[in-house]
C-alpha positions in Angstrom: 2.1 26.8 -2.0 1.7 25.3 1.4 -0.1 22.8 3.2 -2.2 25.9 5.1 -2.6 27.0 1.6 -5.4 23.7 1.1 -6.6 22.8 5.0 -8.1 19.8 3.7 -4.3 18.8 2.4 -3.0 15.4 4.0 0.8 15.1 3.7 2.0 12.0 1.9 3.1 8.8 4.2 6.2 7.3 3.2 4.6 4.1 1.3 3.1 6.8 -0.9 6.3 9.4 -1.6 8.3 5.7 -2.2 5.8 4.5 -5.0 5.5 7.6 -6.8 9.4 7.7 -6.8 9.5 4.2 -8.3 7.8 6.0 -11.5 10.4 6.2 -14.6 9.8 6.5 -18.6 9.5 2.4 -18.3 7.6 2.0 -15.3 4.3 3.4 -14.2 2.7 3.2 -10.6 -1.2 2.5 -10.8 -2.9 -1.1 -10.6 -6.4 -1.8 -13.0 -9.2 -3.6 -12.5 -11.1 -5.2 -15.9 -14.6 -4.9 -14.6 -16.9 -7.3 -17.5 -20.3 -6.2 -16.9 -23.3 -8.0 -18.7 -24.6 -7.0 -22.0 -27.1 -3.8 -21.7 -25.9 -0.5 -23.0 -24.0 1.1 -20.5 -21.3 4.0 -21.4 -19.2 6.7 -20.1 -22.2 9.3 -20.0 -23.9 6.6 -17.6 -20.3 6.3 -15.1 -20.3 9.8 -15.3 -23.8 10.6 -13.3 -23.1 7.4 -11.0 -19.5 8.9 -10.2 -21.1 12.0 -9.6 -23.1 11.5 -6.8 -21.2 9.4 -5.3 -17.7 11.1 -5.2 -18.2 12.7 -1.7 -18.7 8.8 -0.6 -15.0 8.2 -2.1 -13.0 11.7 -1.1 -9.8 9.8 -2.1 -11.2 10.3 -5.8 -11.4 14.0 -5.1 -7.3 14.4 -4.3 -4.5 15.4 -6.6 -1.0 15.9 -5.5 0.3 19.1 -4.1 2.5 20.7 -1.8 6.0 21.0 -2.4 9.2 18.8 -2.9 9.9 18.7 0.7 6.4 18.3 1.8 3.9 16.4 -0.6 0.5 16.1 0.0 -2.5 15.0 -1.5 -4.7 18.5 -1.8 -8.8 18.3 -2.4 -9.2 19.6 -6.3 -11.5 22.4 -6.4 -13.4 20.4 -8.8 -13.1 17.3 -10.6 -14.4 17.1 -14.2 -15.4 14.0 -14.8 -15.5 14.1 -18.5 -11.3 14.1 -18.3 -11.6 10.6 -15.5 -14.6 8.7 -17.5 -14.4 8.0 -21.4 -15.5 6.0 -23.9 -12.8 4.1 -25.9 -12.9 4.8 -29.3 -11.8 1.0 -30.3 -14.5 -0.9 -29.0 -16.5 -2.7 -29.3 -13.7 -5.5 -29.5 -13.4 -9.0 -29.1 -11.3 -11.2 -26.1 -8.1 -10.2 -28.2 -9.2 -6.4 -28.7 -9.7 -6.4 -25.1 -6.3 -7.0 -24.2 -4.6 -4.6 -26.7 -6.9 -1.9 -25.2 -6.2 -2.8 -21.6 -2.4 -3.5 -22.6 -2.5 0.1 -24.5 -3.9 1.9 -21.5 -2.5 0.4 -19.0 1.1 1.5 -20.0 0.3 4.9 -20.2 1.4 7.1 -17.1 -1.8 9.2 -15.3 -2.0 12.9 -15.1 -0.1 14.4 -12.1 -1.9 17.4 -12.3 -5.2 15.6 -11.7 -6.6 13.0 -9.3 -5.2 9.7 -9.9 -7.2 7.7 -11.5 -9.1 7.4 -15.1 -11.8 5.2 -16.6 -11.8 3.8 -20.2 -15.5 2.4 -21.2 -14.6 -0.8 -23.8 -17.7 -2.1 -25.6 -17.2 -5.9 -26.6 -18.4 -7.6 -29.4 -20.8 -9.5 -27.4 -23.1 -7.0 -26.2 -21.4 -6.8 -22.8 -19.0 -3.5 -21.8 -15.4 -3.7 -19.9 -15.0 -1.0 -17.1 -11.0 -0.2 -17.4 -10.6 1.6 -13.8 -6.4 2.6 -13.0 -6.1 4.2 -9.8 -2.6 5.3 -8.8 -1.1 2.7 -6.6 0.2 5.4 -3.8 -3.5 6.5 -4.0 -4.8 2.8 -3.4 -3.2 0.1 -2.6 -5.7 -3.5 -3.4 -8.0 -3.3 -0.4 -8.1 0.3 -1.1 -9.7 -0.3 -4.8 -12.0 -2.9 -3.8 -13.6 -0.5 -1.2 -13.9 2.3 -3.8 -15.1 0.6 -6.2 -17.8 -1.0 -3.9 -18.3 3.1 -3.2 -18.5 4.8 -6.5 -19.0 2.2 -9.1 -21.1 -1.2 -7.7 -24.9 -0.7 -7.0 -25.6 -0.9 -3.4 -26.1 -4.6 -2.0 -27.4 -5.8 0.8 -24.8 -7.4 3.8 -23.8 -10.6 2.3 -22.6 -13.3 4.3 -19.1 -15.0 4.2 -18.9 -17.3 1.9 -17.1 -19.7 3.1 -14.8 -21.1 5.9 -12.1 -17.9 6.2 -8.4 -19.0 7.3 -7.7 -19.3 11.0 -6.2 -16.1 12.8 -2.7 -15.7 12.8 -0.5 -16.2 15.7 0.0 -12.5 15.4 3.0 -10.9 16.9 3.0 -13.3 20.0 6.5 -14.0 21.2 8.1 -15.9 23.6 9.9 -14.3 26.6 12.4 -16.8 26.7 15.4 -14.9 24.8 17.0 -17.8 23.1 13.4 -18.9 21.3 13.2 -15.4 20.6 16.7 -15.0 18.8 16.5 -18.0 17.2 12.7 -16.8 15.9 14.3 -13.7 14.2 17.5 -15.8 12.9 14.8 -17.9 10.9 12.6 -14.5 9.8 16.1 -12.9 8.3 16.8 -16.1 6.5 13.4 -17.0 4.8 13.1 -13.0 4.2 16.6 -12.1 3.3 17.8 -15.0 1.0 18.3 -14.1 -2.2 18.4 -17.0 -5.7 21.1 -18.2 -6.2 21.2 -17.5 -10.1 19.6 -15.0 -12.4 16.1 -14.8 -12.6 14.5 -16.0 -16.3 11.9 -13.0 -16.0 14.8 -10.5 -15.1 15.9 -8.0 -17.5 15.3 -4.5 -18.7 11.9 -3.6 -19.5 10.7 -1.2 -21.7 7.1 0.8 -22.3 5.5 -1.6 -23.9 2.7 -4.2 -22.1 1.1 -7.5 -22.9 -1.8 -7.9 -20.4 -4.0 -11.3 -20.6 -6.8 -13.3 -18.1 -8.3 -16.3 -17.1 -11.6 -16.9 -15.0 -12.0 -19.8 -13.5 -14.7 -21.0 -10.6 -13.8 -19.8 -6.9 -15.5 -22.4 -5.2 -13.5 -24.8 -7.0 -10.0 -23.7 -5.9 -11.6 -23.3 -2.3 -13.0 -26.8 -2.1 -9.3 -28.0 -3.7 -7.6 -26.0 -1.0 -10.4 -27.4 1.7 -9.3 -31.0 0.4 -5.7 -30.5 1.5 -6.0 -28.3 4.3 -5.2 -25.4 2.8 -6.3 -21.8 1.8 -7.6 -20.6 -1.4 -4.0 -18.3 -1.4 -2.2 -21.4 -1.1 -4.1 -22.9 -4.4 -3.4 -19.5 -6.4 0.3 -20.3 -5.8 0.1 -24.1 -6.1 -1.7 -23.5 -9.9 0.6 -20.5 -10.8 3.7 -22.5 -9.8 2.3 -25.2 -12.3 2.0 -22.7 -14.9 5.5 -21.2 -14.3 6.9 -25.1 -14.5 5.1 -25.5 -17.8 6.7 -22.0 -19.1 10.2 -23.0 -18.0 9.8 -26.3 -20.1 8.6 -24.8 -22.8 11.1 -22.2 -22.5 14.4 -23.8 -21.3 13.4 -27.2 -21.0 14.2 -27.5 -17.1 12.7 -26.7 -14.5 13.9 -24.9 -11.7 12.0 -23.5 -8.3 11.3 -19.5 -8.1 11.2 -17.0 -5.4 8.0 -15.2 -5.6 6.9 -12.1 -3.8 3.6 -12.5 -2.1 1.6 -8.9 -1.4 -0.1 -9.5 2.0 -2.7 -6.8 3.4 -2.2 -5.2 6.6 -5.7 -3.0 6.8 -7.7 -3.2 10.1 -11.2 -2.6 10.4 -12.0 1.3 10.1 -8.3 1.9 9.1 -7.9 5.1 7.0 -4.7 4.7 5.8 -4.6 4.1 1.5 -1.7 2.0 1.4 -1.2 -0.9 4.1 0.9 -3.5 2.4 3.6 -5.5 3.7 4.8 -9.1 2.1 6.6 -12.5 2.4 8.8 -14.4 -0.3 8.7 -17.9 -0.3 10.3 -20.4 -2.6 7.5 -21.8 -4.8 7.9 -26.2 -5.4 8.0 -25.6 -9.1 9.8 -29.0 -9.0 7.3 -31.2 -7.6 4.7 -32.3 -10.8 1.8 -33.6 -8.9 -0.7 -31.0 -8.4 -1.8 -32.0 -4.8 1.8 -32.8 -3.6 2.7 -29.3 -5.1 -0.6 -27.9 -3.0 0.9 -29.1 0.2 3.8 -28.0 0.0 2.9 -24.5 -0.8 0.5 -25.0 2.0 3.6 -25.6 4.2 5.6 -23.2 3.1 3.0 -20.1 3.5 1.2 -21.7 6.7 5.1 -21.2 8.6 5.7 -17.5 7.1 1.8 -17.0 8.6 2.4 -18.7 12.5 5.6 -16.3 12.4 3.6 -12.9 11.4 6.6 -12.4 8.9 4.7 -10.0 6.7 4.3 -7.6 9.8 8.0 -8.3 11.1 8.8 -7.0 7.2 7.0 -3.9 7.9 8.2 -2.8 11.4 12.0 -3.5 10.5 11.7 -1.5 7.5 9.7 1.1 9.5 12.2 1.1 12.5 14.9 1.0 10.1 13.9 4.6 8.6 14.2 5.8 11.9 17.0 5.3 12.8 19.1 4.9 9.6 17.5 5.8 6.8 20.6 5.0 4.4 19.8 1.0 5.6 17.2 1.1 5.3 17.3 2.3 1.8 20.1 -0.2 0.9 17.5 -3.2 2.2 14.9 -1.8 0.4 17.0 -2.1 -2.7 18.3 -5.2 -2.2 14.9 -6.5 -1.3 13.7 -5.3 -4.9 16.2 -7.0 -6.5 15.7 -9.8 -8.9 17.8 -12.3 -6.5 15.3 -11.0 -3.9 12.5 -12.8 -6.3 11.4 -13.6 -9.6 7.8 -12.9 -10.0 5.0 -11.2 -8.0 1.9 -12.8 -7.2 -1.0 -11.4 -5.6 -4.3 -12.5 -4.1 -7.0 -9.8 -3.3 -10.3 -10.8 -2.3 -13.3 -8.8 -3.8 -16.9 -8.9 -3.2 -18.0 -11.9 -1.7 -21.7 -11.4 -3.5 -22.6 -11.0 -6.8 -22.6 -7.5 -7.6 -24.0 -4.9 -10.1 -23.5 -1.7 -11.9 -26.7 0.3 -12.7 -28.7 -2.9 -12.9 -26.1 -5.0 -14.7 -24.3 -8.0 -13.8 -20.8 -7.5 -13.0 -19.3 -11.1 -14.7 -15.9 -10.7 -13.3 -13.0 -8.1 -11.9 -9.7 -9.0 -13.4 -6.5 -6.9 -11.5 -3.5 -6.3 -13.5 -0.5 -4.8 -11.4 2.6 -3.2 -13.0 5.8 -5.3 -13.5 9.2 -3.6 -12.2 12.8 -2.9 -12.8 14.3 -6.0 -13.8 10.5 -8.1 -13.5 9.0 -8.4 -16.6 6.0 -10.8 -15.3 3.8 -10.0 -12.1 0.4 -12.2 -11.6 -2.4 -11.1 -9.8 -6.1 -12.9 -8.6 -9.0 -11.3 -7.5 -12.4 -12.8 -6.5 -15.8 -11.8 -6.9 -18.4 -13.9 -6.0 -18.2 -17.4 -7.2 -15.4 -16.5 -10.0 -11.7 -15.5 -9.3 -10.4 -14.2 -12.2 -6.3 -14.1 -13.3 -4.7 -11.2 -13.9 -1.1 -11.8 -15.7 1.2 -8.5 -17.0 4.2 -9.0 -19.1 6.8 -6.8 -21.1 6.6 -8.8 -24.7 10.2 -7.8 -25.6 11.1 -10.3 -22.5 8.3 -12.4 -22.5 6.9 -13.2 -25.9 4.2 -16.3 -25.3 2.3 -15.1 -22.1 -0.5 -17.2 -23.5 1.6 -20.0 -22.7 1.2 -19.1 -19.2 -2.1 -18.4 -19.9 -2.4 -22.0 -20.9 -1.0 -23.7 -18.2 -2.9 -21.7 -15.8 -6.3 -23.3 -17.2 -4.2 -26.5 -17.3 -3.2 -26.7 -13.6 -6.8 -25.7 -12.2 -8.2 -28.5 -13.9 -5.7 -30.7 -13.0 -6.0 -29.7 -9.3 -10.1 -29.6 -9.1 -9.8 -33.5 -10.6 -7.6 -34.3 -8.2 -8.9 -33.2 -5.3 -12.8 -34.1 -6.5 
């Protein structure tokens, strides 16, 4: 088969081909979203007539992969039964803790190449209300990617809601001074806040194996943002600020020291109109897991992620990487390794914002969207946030055999919001 055998084919960009090829018996390549809609009957039957007339909204639904080895692509499926994308779990309805085996269960099992990349589990929970278990394939969607389809295919349509709130200030960009020595010295500080590595092992490195413990918190948006607003900072900056907390309080628990972490922070690259599924770049910083008080803690992160910001590292990232390809691949593969190493960083933690309204599916009220990203090779922990409307709900997965007591993280998540909100009341 060729690509003029499917004329609707689009060959796989590199970001894509590179996260299928992270796939292994351990290690699966698609992201979830927990979508807790408000009690009222609602079941797979019900997804399955929205989906439907909405799939040529979302063509990305619609694509399987195809071509050949040397030249993969995603090629339209002649047709798309729903029935195999959209079920009903047969454990539910289930409780908080049901909830997580299911999602936990599900969420370690690898998708169907031959199909389009993506499946729906229908959970019904014990209190009348129904989880939504969406996993899209993360080389078919990176985060922005899943918040616009489901906004497409699954939400209700909503009016054009306004921001909600005070949005961070541009970035700097990729402005850069013509005077050469400002310039070198620019790209001397880019390689060492991107390139350093920890000094010691990692406590969340190890080998992983198929097994997933999944868990989530919801807390209240506007609170972090008015925290943030109190010390100048972002709403990103108090995700890390709280999860730093949490890691501190896991590290006691654990070790009984404490000791700072390189974390891995997933920024966004997308541009208005911008077709392409997977636009992610990053930063790593070194998260203050030594500094106790919340609001010292906050400004510090603030620091930290308001310098890697003014210097536009996370696009630097992305055109060395890309300019490395070009003109040595085999660097640029040795980078790309050593950047996914666990002296690269520790954990993952990422921030996607969702709807800023309150949305709905077929009349109901969508309570919260919880992400859960996979971990990786030698990361048994990643943490991700997503808001939607006035709640921003924590997403934490973990492999048990390293990590045993995620609910203590769990814990000292709830811990350090409330300790921040107080603080900064």
């Amino acid at each position: 088969m060729t690509l003029a055998d499917h004329p609707g084919s689009i060959p796989l960009a590199a970001e894509d081909r590179a996260i299928l090829a992270l796939e292994s018996p351990t290690v699966v390549g698609h992201v979830c979203h927990v979508v807790v809609v408000a009690p009222n009957t609602l079941d797979a039957s019900m997804l399955r007539e929205r989906f439907r007339g909405r799939l040529d909204a979302a063509p990305e639904l619609r694509y399987r992969l195809g071509g050949t080895v040397e030249h993969p692509a995603w090629v339209p499926a002649d047709d798309v039964d729903l029935a195999d994308h959209i079920v009903d779990a047969p454990e539910g309805p289930v409780d908080a803790a049901g909830l997580r085996t299911v999602v936990a269960d599900r969420f370690s099992r690898h998708l169907d190449r031959t199909r389009p990349l993506w499946a729906i589990d229908v959970v019904g929970l014990t209190d009348g209300a129904t989880a939504v278990v969406w996993r899209l394939h993360h080389a078919l969607a990176d985060g922005t990617t899943a918040v616009r389809l489901a906004d497409t295919a699954l939400f209700d349509e909503q009016p054009t809601a306004p921001p909600r709130g005070p949005t961070d200030p541009p970035s700097p960009g990729a402005v850069i001074s013509r005077d050469h020595a400002r310039r070198r010295a620019h790209l001397l500080g880019f390689l060492e806040r991107e390139f350093a590595f920890e000094p010691g092992r990692s406590p969340f490195d190890g080998t992983i194996g198929t097994r997933r413990d999944v868990a989530f918190i919801d807390t209240s948006f506007s609170g972090l943002h008015a925290a943030a607003r109190a010390t100048e900072g972002t709403v990103n900056d108090a995700v890390l600020s709280v999860v730093a907390g949490a890691l501190r309080r896991w590290l006691d628990h654990h070790a009984g020291r404490t000791t700072d972490l390189r974390v891995r922070v997933p920024v966004s690259l997308h541009h208005e109109g911008e077709d392409a599924l997977n636009r992610d770049s990053y930063f790593d910083l070194t998260l203050p897991l030594h500094i106790g008080d919340p609001v010292d803690r906050l400004r510090a992160v603030h620091h930290a992620c308001s310098a890697r910001k003014a210097a536009d590292d996370a696009s630097r990232i992305e055109a060395l990487l890309h300019g490395l390809t070009d003109v040595t691949p085999s660097l640029a593969r040795l980078v790309e390794r050593a950047q996914a190493g666990p002296r690269a960083f520790a954990v993952n933690i990422s921030n996607v914002v969702g709807p800023r309204a309150p949305v709905t599916v077929l009349g109901r009220e969508v309570r919260s969207v919880r992400p859960i990203a996979e971990i990786g090779q030698r990361h048994a922990l990643r943490i991700g946030a997503m808001s939607t409307a006035d709640v921003l709900a924590f997403g934490l997965c973990a492999d048990p055999g390293i990590i045993e007591d995620v609910d203590v993280l769990v814990e000292g998540l709830e811990h350090e919001i409330n300790l921040l909100v107080a603080a900064t009341g």
